[in-house]
C-alpha positions in Angstrom: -6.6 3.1 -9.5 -6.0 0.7 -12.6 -3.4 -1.8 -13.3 -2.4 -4.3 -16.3 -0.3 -5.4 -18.7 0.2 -4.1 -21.8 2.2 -5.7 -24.4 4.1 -7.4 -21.7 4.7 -4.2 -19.5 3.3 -3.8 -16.5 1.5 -0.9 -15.9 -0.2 0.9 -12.8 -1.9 4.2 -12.6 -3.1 6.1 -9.2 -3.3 9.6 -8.4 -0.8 11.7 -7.2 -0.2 11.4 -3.7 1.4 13.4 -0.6 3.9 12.4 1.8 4.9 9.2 2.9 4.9 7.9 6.5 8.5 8.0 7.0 9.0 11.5 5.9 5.8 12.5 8.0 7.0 11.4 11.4 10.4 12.8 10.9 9.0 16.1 9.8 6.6 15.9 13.1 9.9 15.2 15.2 10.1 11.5 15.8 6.8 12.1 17.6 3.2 10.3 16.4 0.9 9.6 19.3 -0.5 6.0 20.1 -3.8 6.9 18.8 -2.0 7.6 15.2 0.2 5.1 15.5 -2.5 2.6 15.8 -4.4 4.6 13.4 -1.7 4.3 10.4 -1.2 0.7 11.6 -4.0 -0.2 10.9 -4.4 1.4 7.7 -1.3 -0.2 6.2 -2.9 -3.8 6.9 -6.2 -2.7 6.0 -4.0 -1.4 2.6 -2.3 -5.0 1.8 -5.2 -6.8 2.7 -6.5 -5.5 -0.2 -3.9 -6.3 -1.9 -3.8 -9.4 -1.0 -7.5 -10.2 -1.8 -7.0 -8.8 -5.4 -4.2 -11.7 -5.5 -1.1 -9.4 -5.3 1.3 -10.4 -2.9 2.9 -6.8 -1.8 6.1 -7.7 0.5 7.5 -4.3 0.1 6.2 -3.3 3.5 7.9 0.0 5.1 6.7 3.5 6.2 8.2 5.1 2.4 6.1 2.8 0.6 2.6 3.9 2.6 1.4 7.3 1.2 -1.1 9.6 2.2 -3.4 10.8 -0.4 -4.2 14.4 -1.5 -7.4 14.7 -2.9 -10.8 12.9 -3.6 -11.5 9.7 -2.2 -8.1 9.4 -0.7 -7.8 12.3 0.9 -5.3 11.7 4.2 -5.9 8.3 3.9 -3.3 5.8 3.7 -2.4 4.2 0.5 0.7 1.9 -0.6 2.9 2.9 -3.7 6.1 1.2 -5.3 4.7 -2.3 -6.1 8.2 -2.7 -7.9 8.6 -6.0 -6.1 4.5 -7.4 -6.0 3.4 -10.2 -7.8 0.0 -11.7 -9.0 -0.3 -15.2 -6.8 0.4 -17.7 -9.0 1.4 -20.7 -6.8 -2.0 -22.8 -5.9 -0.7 -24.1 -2.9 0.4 -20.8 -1.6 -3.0 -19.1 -2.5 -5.4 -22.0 -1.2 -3.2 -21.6 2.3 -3.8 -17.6 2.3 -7.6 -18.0 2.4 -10.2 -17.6 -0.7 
């Protein structure tokens, strides 16, 4: 994954990816068990944690915008996408109250 700025446009580039949560438990039938619940829960915070530690704030947070990938690295794990509404931290006070 690589992200920027480029003449003042913001850019981000990831591979392609599979479904997204939403569309995966409604496909299944309404019907995840508690370990995969737990399992995908966990893998969304785990996913904007990161986020969050790169200093982007992602807010956006519902099952559309969690992914699971197709291939390589990501391979049926969970990943985030749309990041239409994320911001680089730019607010010291806000930043020194999230943690380093």
């Amino acid at each position: 994954m690589d992200y920027g700025d480029s003449d003042g446009v913001r850019f981000l580039v990831m591979e392609r990816l599979g479904t997204n949560l939403l569309d995966l438990f409604q496909t299944t039938g309404c019907c995840f068990t508690n370990a995969q619940l737990a399992e995908y829960g966990e893998a969304m915070l785990d996913a904007v944690c990161e986020c969050h530690s790169r200093k982007i704030l992602y807010v956006d947070v519902k099952p559309d915008n969690f992914m699971l990938g197709l291939s390589g690295k990501n391979a049926g794990k969970v990943v985030i996408a749309d990041f239409g509404v994320a911001e680089k931290f730019i607010d010291s006070k806000v930043t020194s109250a999230l943690g380093p």
